[in-house]
N, C-alpha and C positions, 0 to 999 in steps of 0.2 A: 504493500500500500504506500510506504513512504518514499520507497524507489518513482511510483508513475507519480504521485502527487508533487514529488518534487521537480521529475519530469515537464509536468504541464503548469508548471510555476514560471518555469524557464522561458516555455512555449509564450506565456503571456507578457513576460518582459519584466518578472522580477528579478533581482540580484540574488541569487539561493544558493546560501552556504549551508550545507550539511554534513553529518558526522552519522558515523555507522560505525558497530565492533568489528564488522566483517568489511576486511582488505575492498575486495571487488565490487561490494555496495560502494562503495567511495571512487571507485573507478567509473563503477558507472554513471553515476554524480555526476563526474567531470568530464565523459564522456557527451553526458547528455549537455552540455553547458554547464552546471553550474560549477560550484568551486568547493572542494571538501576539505575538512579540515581533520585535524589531526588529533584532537578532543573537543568533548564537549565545552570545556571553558574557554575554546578559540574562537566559538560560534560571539558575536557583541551583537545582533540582529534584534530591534528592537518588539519584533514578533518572530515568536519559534512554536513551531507543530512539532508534536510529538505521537509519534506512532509507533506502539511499543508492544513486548511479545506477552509482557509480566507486570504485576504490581511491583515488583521487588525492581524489575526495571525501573521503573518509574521513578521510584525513592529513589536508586542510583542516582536518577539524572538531578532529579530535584537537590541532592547532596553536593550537584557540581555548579549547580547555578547562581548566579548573583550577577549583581546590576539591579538599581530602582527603575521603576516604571515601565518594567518590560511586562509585556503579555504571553503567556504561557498558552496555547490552543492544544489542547490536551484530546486527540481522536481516540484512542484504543477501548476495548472495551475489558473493562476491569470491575470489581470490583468499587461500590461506589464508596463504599466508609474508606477506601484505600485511597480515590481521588480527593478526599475530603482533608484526611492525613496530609495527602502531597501539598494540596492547597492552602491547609491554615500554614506548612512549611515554609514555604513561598512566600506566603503574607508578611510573614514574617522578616522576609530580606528587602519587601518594597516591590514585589512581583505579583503580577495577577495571574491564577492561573481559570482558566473557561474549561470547562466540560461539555467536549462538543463531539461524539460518538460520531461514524458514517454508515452509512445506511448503501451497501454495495459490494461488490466482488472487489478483487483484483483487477480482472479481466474490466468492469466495470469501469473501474480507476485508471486504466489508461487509456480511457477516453473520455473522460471527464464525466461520467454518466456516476456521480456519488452526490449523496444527500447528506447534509451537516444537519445534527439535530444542536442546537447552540444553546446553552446554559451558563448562568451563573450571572457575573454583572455587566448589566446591561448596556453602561456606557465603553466599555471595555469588549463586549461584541461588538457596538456598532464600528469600533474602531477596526476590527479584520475583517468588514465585511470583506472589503476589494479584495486582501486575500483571499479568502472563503471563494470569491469568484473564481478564482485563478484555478481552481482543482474540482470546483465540484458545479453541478447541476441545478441545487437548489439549494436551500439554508430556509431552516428555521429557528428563531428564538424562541424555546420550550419553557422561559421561565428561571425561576434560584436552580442554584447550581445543583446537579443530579438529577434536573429532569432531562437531562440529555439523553443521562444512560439509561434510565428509567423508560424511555420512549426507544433509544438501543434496543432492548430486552425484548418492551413489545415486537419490535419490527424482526430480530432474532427469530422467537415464539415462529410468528407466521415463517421465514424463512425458511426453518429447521421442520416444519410438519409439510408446508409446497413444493418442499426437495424431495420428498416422500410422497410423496400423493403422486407427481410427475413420473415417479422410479414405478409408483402400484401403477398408475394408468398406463405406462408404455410395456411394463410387464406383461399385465393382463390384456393386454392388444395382441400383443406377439407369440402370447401361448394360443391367441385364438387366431391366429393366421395373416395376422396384418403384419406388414413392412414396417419398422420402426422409421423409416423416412415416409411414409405416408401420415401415418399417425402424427408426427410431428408438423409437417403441413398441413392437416386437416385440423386439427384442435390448436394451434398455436394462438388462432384468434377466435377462438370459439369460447363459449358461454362457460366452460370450466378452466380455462387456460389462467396463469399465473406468471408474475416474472418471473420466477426458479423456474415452471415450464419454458420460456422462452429464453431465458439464459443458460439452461441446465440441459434443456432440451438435445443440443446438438451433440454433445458428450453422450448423452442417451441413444443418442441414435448411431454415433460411432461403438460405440462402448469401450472407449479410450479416457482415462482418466488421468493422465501421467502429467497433463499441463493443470497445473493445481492453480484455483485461483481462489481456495478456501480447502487448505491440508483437513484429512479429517483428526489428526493431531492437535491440531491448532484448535477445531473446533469443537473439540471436550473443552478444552476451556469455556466457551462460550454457552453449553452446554447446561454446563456444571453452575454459571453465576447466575443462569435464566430457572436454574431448578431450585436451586437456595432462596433467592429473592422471592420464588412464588410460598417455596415454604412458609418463608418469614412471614411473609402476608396471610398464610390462608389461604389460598386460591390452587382451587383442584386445575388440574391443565393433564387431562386424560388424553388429549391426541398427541400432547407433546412429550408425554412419556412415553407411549407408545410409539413415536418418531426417535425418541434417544435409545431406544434398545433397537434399531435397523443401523445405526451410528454405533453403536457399540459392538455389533456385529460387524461393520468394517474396520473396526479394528483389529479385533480379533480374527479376522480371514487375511491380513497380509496389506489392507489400503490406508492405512495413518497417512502414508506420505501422499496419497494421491489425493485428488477433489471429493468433497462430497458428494458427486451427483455419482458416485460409484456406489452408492446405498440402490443403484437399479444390478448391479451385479450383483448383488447379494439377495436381493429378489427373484434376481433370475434364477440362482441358483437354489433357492429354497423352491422356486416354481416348478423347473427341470426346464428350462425354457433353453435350448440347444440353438443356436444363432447359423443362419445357412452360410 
C-alpha cells in the first residue's frame, strides 16, 4: 500500500521522501521519483503517512518522531486503543496524529481507486486534504478520532464475507457446468455482484493467486481486530465467522502468502470441482 501511495504522490507533483526496513522498498521509492531516506528521523516533511504491518510498528515509528506541528496521517488498520496510545505519544512532542484507515486492495492503490475514512481533529484533516487527493479516490471525515477505524472494521466485515460469497457463487457455477469466465461476465453487473466480485472476480476465474494484493497472512490480522471489537461490543456477526473459518482454511492448505480471493480454491476443493 505505501509503495503505490507513494507512487501516485509523485505522479501528482509532491516532493515524497520515504523510508522503509526493507533495502528494495526504498529503491523502489527512488525508482518511482521520489527520494528515500535512510531512517525514519531523516524524513523533516511536514505531513507523513504511515502505512504499517503492526501496532508494535507503529510505536516504533512514533519513538522516532519529533518536530512540532507536524501531522501524522496514520492509514493501517490496527488496533484502535493502540492508535490512541500512538497519539496521546505524539501529543505529546507537539505532533498531531489522524486516524485515517483505507478502504481498498493493493491492486486498488495503484490506481488510485482507495477510500480514506478521516478521523480525529478536524482542523488538522482539513489541512491533508490535497494530500489525501494525491493517492486516493474519495475521503471522508468520520468524526473524533477512531471513527476511522471503526468505519475500517465495518467496511472489513462486508469485504471479508463478499470475498466468500464471490468464491461460493463461482464454485457453485462451475460444479454445475458453467465457465468460470462466463459467470464472471454474466453476474459482474448483475443484481448480486459486489466489489470483491469484481475485483476478486478475475483471480477466480484464472485460479491464480500468487499476485497478492491482500496476503491471507496479513489478513488474520484484520481478521482477528474485526472479531475482538465485535466481541467487545456484543454484536453477533454469524456470516463473518462463518467467512473466517474459509480464511483459516487457506491457511492451513498452503495460501498465507497468496491473495484472498484463493478462499475459491479451497471451495473448490471441498466441492470436488476438477477445472478443464
Amino acid at each position: 500500500m505505501g509503495s503505490a501511495m507513494s507512487g501516485n504522490l509523485v505522479k501528482a507533483g509532491f516532493d515524497v521522501r520515504g523510508f522503509d526496513i526493507v533495502a528494495s522498498r526504498r529503491a523502489a521509492l527512488k525508482r518511482a521519483g521520489g527520494k528515500p531516506a535512510t531512517s525514519i528521523s531523516g524524513i523533516k516533511a511536514p505531513i507523513l503517512i504511515t502505512s504499517l504491518p503492526s501496532a508494535a510498528a507503529l510505536h516504533s515509528v512514533c519513538e522516532k518522531l519529533s518536530g512540532r506541528n507536524r501531522i501524522v496521517v496514520e492509514t493501517s488498520t490496527l488496533p484502535i486503543e493502540d492508535k490512541v496510545k500512538a497519539r496521546d505519544a505524539l501529543r505529546r512532542t507537539g505532533i498531531t496524529l489522524l486516524d485515517c484507515p483505507l478502504s481498498g486492495t493493493g491492486a486498488q492503490a495503484r490506481t488510485g481507486d482507495l477510500v480514506v475514512f478521516g478521523s480525529g481533529d478536524r482542523n488538522a484533516f482539513s489541512r491533508v486534504i490535497g494530500v489525501l487527493r494525491g493517492f486516493s479516490r474519495a475521503h471522508h471525515y468520520v468524526g473524533e478520532f477512531g471513527n476511522g477505524s471503526k468505519m475500517k472494521y465495518v467496511a472489513n466485515l462486508m469485504v471479508a464475507i463478499h470475498n466468500v460469497s464471490a468464491a461460493e457463487a463461482f464454485v457453485l457455477g462451475m460444479k454445475a457446468g458453467l465457465a468460470p469466465q462466463t459467470i464472471y461476465e454474466v453476474q459482474a453487473n448483475g443484481a448480486g455482484t459486489s466489489r470483491m466480485f469484481q475485483v476478486r472476480g478475475p483471480m477466480m476465474v484464472a485460479g491464480r493467486y500468487g499476485e497478492a494484493t491482500m496476503k491471507n497472512e496479513v489478513w488474520q490480522k484484520d481478521l482477528k481486530i474485526i472479531a475482538e471489537f465485535a466481541a467487545k461490543l456484543g454484536v453477533p456477526t454469524p456470516l463473518f465467522n462463518a467467512s473466517a473459518a474459509i480464511y483459516n482454511a487457506a491457511m492451513a492448505q498452503g495460501f498465507g502468502k497468496q491473495d484472498t480471493g484463493a478462499v475459491c480454491a479451497i471451495l473448490e476443493r471441498m466441492a470436488g470441482v476438477r477445472r478443464r
